[in-house]
N, C-alpha and C positions, 0 to 999 in steps of 0.2 A: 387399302384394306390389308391387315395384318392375317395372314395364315398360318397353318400350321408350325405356332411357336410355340406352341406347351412345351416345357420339359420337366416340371417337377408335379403329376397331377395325380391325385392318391394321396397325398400328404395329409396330415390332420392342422390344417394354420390356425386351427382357436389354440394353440400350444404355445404359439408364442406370446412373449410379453411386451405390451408397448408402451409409449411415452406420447400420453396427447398434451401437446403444450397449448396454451390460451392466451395469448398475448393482452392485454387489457385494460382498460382504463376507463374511469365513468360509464358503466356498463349496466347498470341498476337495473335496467327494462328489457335488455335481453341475457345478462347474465343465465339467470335461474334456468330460459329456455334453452339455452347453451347447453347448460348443465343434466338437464331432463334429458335429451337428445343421444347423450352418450352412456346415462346411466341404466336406458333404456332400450341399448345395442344386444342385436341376438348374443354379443361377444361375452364371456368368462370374463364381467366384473373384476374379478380376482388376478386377472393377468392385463389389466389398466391400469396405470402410473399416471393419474389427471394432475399436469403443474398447472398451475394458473398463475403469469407473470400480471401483478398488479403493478400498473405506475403511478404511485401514489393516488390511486384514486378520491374525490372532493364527495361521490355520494353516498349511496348503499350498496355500492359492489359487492366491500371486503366482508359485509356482513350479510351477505345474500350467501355466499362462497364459504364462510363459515357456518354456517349453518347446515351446509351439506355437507359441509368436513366432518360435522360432529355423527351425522350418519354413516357416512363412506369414507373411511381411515383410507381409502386411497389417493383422496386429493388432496392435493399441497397446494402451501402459498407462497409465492414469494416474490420479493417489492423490488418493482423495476425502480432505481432513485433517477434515470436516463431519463423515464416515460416514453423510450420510443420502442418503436418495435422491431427492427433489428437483435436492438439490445436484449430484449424480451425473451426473443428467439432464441439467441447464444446462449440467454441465464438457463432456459430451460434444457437446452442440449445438452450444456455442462453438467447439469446436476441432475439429469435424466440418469435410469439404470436399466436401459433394457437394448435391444439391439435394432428396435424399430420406432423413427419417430415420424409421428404424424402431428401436423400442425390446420390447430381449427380456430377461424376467428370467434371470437366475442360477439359477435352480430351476428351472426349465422347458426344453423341448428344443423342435424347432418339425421340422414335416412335409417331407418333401423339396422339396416346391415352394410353399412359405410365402410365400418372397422375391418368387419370376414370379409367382404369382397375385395378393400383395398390390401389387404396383406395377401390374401389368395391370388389375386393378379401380379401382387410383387413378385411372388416367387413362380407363380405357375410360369411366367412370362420372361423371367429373370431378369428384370427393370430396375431401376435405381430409385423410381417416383414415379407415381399410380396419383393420378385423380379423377374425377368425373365432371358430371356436366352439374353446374351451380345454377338453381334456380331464382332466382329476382322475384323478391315480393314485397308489395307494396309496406311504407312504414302504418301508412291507417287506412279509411278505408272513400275515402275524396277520390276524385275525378282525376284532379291532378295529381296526385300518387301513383295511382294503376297507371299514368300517362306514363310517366314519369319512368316504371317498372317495364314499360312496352316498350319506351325508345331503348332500354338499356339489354333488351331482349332482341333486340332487331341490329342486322347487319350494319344496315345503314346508321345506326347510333356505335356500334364498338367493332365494326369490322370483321375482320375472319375469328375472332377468336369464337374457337371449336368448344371451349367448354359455358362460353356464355349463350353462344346463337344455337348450339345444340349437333349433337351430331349421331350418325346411327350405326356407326361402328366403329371400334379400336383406332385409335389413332397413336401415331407416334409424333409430340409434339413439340414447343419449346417453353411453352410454361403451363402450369395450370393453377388451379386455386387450391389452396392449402397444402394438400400433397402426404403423402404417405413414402419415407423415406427411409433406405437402409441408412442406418448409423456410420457407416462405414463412409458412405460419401461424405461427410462431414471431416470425416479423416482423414479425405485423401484429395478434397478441395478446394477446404479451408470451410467457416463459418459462416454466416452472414455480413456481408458489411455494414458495418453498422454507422459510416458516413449517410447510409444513404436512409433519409427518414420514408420516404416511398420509394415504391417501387422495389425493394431488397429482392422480392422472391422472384419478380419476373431475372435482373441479373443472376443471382444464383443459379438459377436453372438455366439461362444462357451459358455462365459458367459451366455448370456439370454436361450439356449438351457438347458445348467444347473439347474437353476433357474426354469425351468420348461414353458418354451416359444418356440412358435411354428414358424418355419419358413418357408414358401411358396414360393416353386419356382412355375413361372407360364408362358407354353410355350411362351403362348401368348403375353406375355409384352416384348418387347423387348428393348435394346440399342446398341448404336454403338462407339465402342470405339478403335481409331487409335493406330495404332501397331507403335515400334520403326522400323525405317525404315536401320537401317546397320544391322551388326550382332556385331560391337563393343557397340554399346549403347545398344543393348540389352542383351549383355553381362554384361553391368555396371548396368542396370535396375534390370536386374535376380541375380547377385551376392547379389544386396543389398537385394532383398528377402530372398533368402534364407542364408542370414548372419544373417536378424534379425526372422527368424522361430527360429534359436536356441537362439540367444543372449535373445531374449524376456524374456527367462526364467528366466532371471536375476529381472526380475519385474513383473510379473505374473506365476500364475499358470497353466502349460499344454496350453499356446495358441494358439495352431494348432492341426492338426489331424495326426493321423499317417502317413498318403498319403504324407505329405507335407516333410520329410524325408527319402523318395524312394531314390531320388539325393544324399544325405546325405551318404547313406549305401552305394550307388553304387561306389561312390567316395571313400567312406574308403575300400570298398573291394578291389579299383581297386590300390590305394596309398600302401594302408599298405599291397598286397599280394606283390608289386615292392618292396618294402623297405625288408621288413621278409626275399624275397629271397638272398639277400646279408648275410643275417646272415644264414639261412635254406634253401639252394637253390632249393629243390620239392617247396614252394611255388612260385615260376617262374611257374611252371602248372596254378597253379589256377592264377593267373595273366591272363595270358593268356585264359583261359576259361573262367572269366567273360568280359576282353575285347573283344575276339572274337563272344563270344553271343552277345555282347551288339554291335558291326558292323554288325556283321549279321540281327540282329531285326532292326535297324535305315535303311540297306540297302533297307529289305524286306517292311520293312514301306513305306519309301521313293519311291520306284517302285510302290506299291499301289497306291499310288499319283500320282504318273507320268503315270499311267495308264489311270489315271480319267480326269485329269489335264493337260497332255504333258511333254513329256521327257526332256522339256527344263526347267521344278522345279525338277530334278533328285537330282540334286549335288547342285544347293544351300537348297533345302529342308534336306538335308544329314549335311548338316555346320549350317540349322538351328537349328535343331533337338539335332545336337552336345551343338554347345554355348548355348541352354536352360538347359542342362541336366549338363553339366560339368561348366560352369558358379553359375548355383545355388547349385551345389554339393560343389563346392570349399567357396561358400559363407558360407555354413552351416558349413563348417570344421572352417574356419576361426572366425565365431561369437563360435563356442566350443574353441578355442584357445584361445580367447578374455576371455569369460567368465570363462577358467579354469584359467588364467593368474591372472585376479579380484581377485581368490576366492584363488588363491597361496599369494599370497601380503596379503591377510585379517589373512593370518595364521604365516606369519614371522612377 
């Protein structure tokens, strides 16, 4: 618990001017709510800088986001030719003009006082990056959707992290989601890397933690950001996560934390005890004791929930729970593959 760290309190923070950047790409169905979310901020409209980095988007993005340009001369557009979002990130820093940037996804909407509470805590707290707890909401309104939104809300689906599972005081963290950042750490840590197609912002923020910057989660501020709505797309969402947790390593230093590797081990444990027993068959035991724990805890998890919830998220909470866990485990074997393959070719 953080105490008594105020030092700048009495200030007027709706004074300052910020730069919300929007990263984006085929966004058509949550664009506009994007847009409402921020236009809609208790914050002085007139001290918002809204970039919206499009990467050539194929749908109705650019003409959703035009259309509110033509009402609100404060939002810009401009065309990511990369489509990733690192790239995104840095277009919009660079051509940003103000001394505060805040980065908010395209699939996510954010609380009416997102904006005051996150620049209020910048400086009351004298932090480098302010975010809160991100809310998970279903893509429609199916069974397996809200399952889907429960495994991604619970420990046992994403771990410690404090701003997914929830937390009920100040925390000093090492990443968070979007984030509210002074301009300055940009300056003084470098930009985004833009190698890395996921994952940038959890590095970055390792990075600036490094460097000796402080990072604030804060119950209070909150966002909301829509969950994949099958268990195949969020299969293909999660593999590429944790594909590029390892492969990253290939272009940065340590860009993740330990936790982010749990899937990783579970998956080698559970692969290479199957495979070993064909050559050593006692390891068929251990196969089976780590897969049997691991159905037993997803059971008793999922019952927990169905407790709370209704027996009718029993069995899809149990397939969601699976495809987060074994989707991004196989992803992480797959970027180790990837990158031990690079690094065999660089030696023949």
């Amino acid at each position: 618990m953080i105490k008594n760290q105020k030092k700048n309190s009495g200030i007027n923070y709706k004074k300052y001017k910020i730069s919300i950047i929007i990263p984006c790409r085929n966004e058509e169905k949550y664009i506009a709510k994007c847009l409402n979310s921020i236009i809609e901020q208790d914050y002085p409209i007139d001290n918002l800088e809204v970039i919206v980095v499009d990467g050539i988007s194929e749908d109705k993005t650019i003409q959703i986001v035009e259309n509110y340009r033509k009402k609100f001369l404060s939002i810009k557009i401009l065309k990511n030719p990369k489509k990733t979002t690192p790239y995104a990130c840095n277009l919009g820093i660079n051509n940003s003009r103000t001394d505060i940037i805040m980065m908010i996804g395209a699939h996510s909407t954010i609380g009416k006082n997102y904006i005051s509470k996150s620049v209020n805590y910048l400086y009351e707290y004298n932090v480098d990056n302010v975010g809160g707890l991100l809310v998970v909401l279903p893509g429609n309104t199916k069974i397996l959707a809200k399952s889907i939104v429960l495994a991604l809300s619970h420990p046992f689906g994403v771990g410690n992290a404090h701003y997914k599972i929830g937390s009920k005081e100040l925390k000093y963290v090492d990443t968070v989601f979007g984030g509210c950042y002074r301009k300055e750490v940009f300056k003084k840590i470098g930009l985004f890397n833009e190698k890395l197609i996921r994952n940038q912002d959890i590095e970055f923020n390792l990075r600036l933690k490094k460097a000796g910057g402080k990072i604030l989660l804060v119950p209070d501020i909150v966002s909301y950001y829509y969950a994949r709505s099958t268990l195949r797309a969020l299969a293909k969402n999660n593999f590429s996560n944790g594909f590029w947790v390892v492969y990253s390593t290939k272009f940065a230093k340590m860009p993740f934390s330990i936790r982010h590797l749990i899937p990783f081990f579970f998956i080698l444990s559970v692969c290479g005890s199957l495979i070993l027993s064909f050559i050593y068959r006692p390891f068929i035991y251990l196969f089976v004791l780590v897969f049997v724990a691991y159905l037993i805890s997803n059971i008793l998890f999922s019952l927990g929930i169905s407790f709370k919830k209704g027996f009718k998220y029993f069995i899809p909470v149990i397939l969601s729970f699976a495809t987060l866990h074994f989707s991004y485990g196989f992803g992480s074997i797959w970027g180790l593959i990837k990158l031990a393959g690079g690094r065999f070719k660089k030696l023949i």
